[in-house]
N, C-alpha and C positions, 0 to 999 in steps of 0.2 A: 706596399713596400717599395723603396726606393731602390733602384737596378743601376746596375752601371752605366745606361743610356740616359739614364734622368741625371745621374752625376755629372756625366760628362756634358750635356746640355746645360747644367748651370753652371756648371766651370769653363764653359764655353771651347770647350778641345773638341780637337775634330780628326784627330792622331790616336792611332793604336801604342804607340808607344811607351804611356805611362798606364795600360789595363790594369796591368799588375799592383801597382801602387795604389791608383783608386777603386781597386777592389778592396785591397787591404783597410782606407779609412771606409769606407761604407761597410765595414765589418765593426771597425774600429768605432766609428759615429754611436752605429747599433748597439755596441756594449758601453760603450758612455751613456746615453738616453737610459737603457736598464738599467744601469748600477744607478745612475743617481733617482730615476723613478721608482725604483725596488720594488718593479716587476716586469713581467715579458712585455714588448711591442705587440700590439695587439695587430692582425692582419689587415684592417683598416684603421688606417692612422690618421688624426686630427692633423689638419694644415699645419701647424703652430709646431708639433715634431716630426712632420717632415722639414720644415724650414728649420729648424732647429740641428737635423742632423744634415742637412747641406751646408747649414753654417761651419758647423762642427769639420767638416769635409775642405770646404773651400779654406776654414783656417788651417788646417793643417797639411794640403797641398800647398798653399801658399809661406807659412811658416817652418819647414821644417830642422828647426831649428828646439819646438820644445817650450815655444813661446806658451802662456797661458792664454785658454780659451776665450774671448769676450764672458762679460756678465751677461748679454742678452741672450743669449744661448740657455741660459740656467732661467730668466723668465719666461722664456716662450714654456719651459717644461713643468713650472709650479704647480700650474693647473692639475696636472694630471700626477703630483708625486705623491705616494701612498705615503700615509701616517705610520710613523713609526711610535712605536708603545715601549 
């Protein structure tokens, strides 16, 4: 699972200042990745959604404006998204 010291090392901060916020998208990240996977983050996670929810992270510390996500975001998670019937 991705912690807020991994957040904040690829967003490259080095300030307490914004915890509060980059806790919220690493919450935020996490429930984007499940809803679109349409099931739980397993507790060891494939490279591909951990990069996927630091992308998620960094666009939207960077964005906060409400922008849309990148598309690559949504391939890195293909692999792993359960079929729906």
């Amino acid at each position: 699972m991705i912690t807020l010291s991994d957040a904040k090392e690829f967003l490259r901060i080095d300030h307490t200042e914004e915890d509060g916020y980059i806790s919220i998208l690493l919450l935020l990240a996490r429930e984007m990745c499940e809803n679109y996977l349409r099931q739980p983050l397993p507790d060891t996670m494939p490279e591909s959604i951990k990069q996927a929810m630091f992308l998620i992270i960094a666009h939207f510390y960077e964005n906060r404006n409400g922008e849309s996500v990148p598309n690559v975001i949504f391939r890195l998670l293909d692999p792993f998204r359960k079929e729906e019937f």
